[in-house]
N, C-alpha and C positions, 0 to 999 in steps of 0.2 A: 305205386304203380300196380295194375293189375292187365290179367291177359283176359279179354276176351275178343269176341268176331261178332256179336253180332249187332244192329243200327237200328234203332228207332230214331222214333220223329214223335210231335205231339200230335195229338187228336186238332182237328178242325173244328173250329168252336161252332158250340149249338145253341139253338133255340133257348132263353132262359126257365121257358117254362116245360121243354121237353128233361132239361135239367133236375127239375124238380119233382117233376112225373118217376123220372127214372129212379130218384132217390127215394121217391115214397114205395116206391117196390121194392128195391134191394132191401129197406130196413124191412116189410113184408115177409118178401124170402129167408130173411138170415132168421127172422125169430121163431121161420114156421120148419125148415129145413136146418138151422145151425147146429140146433141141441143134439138133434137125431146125428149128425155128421160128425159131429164131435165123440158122442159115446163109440159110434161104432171107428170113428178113427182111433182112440184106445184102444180099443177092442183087438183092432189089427192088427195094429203094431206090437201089441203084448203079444200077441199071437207069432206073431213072425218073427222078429224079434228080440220078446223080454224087455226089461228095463230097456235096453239100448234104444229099442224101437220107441218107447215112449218118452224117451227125450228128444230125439230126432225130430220128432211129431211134434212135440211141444214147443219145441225150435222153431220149427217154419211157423206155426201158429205164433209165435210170439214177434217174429222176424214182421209176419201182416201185419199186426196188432200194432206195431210201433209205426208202418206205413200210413196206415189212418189216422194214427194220432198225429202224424206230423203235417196232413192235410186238415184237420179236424181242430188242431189247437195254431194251426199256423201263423193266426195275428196276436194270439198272447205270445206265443215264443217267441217275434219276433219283436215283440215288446218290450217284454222281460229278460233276454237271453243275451240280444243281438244288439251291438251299437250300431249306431248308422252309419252304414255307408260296408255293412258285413254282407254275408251271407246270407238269405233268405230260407225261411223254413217253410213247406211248403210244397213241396214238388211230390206229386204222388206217387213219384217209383223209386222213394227213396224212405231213408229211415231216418229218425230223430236223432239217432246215435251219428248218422252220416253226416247230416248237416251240420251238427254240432261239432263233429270232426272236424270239419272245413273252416268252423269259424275259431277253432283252436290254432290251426296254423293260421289263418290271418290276423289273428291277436286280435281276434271283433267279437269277443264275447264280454257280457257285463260281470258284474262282480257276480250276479245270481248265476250269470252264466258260468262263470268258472267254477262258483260252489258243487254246480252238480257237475259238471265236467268231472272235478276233482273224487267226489262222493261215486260217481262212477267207478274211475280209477281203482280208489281202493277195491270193490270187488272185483275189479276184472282191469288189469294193469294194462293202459295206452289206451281202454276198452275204445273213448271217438274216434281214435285214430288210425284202430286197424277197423273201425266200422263202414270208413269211408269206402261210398260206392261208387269206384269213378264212370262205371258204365248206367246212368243215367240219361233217361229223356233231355233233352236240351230245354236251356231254359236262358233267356237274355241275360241271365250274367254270367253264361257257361258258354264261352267263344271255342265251336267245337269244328278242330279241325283234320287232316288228314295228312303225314308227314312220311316222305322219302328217303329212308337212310342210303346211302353210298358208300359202303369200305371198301377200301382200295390201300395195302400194305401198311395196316394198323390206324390207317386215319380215315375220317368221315368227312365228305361232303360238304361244305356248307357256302350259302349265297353271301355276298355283302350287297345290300342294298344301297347304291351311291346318293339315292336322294333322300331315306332315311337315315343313313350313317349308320346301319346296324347289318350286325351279322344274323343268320336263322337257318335252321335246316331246312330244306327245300319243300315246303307243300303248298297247301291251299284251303278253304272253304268247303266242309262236307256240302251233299246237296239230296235236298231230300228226294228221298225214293229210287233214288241211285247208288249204285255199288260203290263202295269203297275203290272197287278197284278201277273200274272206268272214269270213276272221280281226278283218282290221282294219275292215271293217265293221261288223262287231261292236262291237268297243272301241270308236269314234266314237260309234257309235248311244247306248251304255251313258253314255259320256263325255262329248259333247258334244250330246246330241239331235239329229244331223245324220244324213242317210243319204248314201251317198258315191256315186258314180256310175260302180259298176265300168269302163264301157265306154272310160272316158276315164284308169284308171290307169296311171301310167307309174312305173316304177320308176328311183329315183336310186340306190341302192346298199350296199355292207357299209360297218359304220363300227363300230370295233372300239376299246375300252380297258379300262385299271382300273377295277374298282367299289369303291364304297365301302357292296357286299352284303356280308352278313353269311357267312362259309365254308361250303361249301369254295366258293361263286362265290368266283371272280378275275376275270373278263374279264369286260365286260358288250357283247355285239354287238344292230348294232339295224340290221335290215331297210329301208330308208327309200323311200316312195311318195306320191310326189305325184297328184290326182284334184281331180276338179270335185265337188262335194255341194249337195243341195237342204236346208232348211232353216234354222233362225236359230241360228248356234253360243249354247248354253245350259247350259254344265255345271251344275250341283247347288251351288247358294249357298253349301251349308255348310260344301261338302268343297273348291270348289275356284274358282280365279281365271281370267279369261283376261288374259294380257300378249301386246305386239305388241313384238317385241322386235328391235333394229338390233346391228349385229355391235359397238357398243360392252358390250353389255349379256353379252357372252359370260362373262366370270368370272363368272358366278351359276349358271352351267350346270355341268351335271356332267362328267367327262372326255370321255364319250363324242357328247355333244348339242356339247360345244367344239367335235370333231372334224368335226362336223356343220355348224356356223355357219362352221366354216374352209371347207370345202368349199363352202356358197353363197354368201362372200363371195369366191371365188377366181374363181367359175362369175358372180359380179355380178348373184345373185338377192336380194341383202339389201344393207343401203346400213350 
């Protein structure tokens, strides 16, 4: 799990050969502007400060350098790394460490993939698995959505879906170019007849797993915000339940909502 606030969306696809244009300049600019930008980023950072600064420096430079390469090698990794039906490598706002992460908890890495997973490890212990970015661009196997927590005297909220037969905490479908929070204001209004009280949302954080969506979703992430709301929670009789639910009630939940009750029973928002 990780906390951050803020939302992207992918680029709008373009033209193939504005595609190409654009790439013949970047490699341009970086050979004519890189060398120079790299000396004097030493430079600064020793300045400012010492060793520390030039590892720092080194870090982020090393953090891009692993973003390209998982754009840049993305059908061999996904080759040699990845069993079918895993995680893709690939996504440009993400690291090779990340992805690799992801297909460590889905058990979709190949034998090569585990080798270096492993070879990892030794220098740097869980190294994929604290790499994981869960605040990534969206991408078709990353079902990204936006979820309402509700405590009320140590228990949370949760829907039961009477024509799915399952239980979920109460959200909905991010949307692009809209807030998180008029997002899920939405969904509430639709779902529970409540309106929520933007001025009071606080955001608890990324909470990322397996789904048990239909392909190519893999991963199901869900946004999670806590808020004050006016009204009498009333979802619709026919389609759905309300439960109050304590951290014994966790296996009826899906992997991801588990991930979620672990986290407020750790935080000692649920009993």
């Amino acid at each position: 799990m990780i906390i951050k606030k803020q939302h992207h969306s992918p680029d709008k696809s373009v033209n193939p050969l504005i595609g190409i244009l654009l790439f013949l300049i970047s490699i341009l600019l970086f050979i004519i502007t890189v060398p120079f930008g790299f000396v004097y980023g030493l430079l600064h950072s020793l300045f400012n400060k010492g060793l520390v600064g030039i590892g720092e420096y080194l870090l982020k430079m090393a953090v891009s350098i692993d973003q390209l390469g998982n754009v840049a090698m993305q059908h061999l990794l996904n080759l040699a790394w990845v069993k079918k039906g895993g995680y893709k490598f690939g996504n440009r706002d993400e690291t090779i460490s990340s992805a690799l992460g992801r297909n460590n908890k889905l058990d979709t890495l190949t034998g090569l993939g585990r080798f270096i997973d492993n070879f990892l490890n030794l220098i740097d212990r869980d190294h994929s698995l604290n790499s994981i970015d869960y605040y990534i661009e969206p991408t078709p196997e990353i079902l990204d959505l936006v979820s309402w927590l509700c405590i009320v005297d140590f228990r949370v909220l949760v829907l039961y879906n009477k024509k799915t037969d399952a239980f979920s905490i109460p959200g909905g479908y991010k949307v692009k170019r809209t807030s998180d929070a008029k997002v899920l204001q939405s969904h509430m209004r639709e779902l529970l007849g409540i309106e929520l009280i933007i001025p009071s949302l606080t955001y608890l954080g990324v909470f990322e797993a397996q789904t048990s969506f239909p392909k190519p979703i893999i991963l199901e992430r869900k946004n999670c915000y806590t808020t004050d709301y006016t009204g009498i929670i009333a979802p619709n009789p026919a389609n759905w339940e309300v439960f109050w639910f304590t951290y014994e009630d966790r296996n009826k939940l899906s992997e991801v909502d588990k991930l979620i009750l672990d986290h407020l029973k750790e935080s000692e928002s649920i009993h």
